[in-house]
C-alpha positions, 0 to 999 in steps of 0.5 A: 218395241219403241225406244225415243231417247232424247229425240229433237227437232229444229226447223231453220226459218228464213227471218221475216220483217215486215211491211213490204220493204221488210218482204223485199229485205226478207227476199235477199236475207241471209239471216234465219231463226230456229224452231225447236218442235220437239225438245229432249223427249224420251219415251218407251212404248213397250209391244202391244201397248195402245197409247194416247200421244196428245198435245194441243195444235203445233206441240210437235205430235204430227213431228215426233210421229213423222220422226218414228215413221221415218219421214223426218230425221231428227236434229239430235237424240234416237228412235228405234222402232222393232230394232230399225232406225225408221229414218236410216231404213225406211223400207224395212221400217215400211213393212212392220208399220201402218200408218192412217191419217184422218183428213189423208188418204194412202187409198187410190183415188178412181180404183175400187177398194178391193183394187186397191187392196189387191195392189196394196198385198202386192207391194208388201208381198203378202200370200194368198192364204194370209191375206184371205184371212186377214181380209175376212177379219177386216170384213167382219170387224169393219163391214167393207163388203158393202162398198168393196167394188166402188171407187174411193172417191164415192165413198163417204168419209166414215166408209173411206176411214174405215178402208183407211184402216183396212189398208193400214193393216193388210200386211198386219203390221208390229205398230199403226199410226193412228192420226184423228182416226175418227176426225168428222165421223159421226157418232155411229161410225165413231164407235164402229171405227173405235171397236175395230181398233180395240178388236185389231189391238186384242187379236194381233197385239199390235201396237197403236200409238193414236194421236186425237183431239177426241178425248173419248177416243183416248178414253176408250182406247188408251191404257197410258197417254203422253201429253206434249206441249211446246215440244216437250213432255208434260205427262206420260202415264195411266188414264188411272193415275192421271185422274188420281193425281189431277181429277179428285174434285167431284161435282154431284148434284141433288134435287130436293122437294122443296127451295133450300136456303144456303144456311141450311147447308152449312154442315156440308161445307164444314165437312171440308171448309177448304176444298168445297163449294156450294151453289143453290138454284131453288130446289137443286143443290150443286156440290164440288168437293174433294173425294179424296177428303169426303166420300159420296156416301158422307154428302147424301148420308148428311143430305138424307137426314135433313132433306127428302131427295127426289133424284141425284147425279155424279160428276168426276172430272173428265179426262178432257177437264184434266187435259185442259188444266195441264194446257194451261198450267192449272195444275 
């Protein structure tokens, strides 16, 4: 579906100098300075697929996704998109693509939604009987009829994602874009937004490729995420083996009916001297271990035999610690 092949991006600068003869010298220069945003990345989303494309601010995301869009053509290297070049044809690339951007809006501004939906079936030239269907799904699955005839611009940030997202998909595009689609959404609208992607997703298989700050989004949404930083590819591959590989320190915490010494602890870490640790505040022990080393079942067997445990509560690295770990070389 998607084919990037040593794709890059560079931006001439004009050279900057400073203090206010370095901006008068700046004014006349001739001299510029070259920023690769993204560097000889290669990647193939195959149709259907839902994937994370996560990076930290200015590790060329918003570039790369403008590059299979067709808004940027690139420096050197290749993208196709169903077969079509985005940037060589951007028409016929337009019509197999929707694309949502969560702080931009592609809704007209004074019309109402439904105007708006009516001028949006024409210009991708979709039929009565399509587009009936499809507006009744979309009315289903993201509840616009509550504000279908007012004006964009009265529309709360949540009902505006929401039309968003309506609008992306009314001439059922092959691939969506999805650019911090849930960015300021409260918690309830988060998930309603997020059920909508999964139910366009499993009922159409279309493909998303979603880029979010919001891990939960990836979590939720993403079977595969590729991580980007500095212009370049750091990871791509499951949600399952990114915690394999990266999240096997497992936190679990016990509550015991009495203080515990730190002493009275000591089989625990000889389990696994190495990858262990152990903090006590009087009657809560706080244990990090490696789970590919010890079992869950082997720290409370140990602690069940010695102590009487009141209440316990597992922790395994979030998708968000490992991301973070990546960011900054940890791992």
């Amino acid at each position: 579906m998607i084919e990037v092949k040593n794709l890059k991006k560079e931006f001439k600068m004009s050279k900057k100098y400073p203090g206010f003869k370095g901006a008068i010298k700046s004014f006349f220069s001739r001299e510029y300075t070259v920023k690769a945003a993204v560097n000889d990345i290669s990647f193939n989303i195959a149709d259907g697929e839902v994937v994370g494309y996560i990076g930290a601010n200015g590790a060329g995301k918003s570039t790369t996704i403008k590059m299979m869009t067709g808004i940027l053509t690139p420096t050197s290297g290749t993208v196709l998109v169903n077969g079509v070049v985005p940037y060589e044809q951007r028409e016929k690339n337009a019509k197999d693509i929707g694309v949502v951007f969560g702080q931009k809006t592609q809704l007209w501004w004074d019309l109402p939604i439904s105007e708006t939906f009516s001028l949006l079936k024409d210009i991708y030239d979709v039929g009565d009987k399509e587009y009936k269907e499809r507006m009744e799904f979309l009315n289903e699955v993201l509840e616009l009829d509550e504000f279908m005839l007012r004006p964009v611009r009265t529309l709360s940030l949540g009902q505006r994602m929401r039309a968003d997202l309506a609008a992306a998909f009314i001439h059922n595009p092959k691939i969506i874009y999805l650019d911090e689609p849930t960015i300021g959404l409260d918690v309830v609208v988060k998930e309603n937004v997020r059920k909508a992607i999964k139910l366009i997703n499993e009922q159409f298989g279309t493909t998303i490729i979603l880029t979010t700050h919001d891990l939960n989004d990836i979590e939720e949404l993403c079977s595969r995420i590729i991580i980007i930083d500095s212009g370049s590819i750091l990871y791509d591959g499951s949600l399952t083996q990114i915690k394999e590989k990266y999240g096997y320190m497992t936190n679990i915490e016990v509550q015991i009916n009495r203080v515990v010494k730190y002493e009275e602890l000591c089989f625990i870490k000889e389990l696994d001297e190495k990858d262990t640790s152990i903090t006590i505040l009087n009657n809560k022990i706080s244990i990090n271990f490696n789970k590919n080393n010890i079992s869950i079942a082997d720290i409370l067997g140990k602690l069940m035999a010695k102590f009487n445990i009141v209440d316990f509560t597992v922790r395994e690295t979030s998708i968000e610690d490992i991301v973070k770990k990546i960011y900054r070389s940890e791992v």
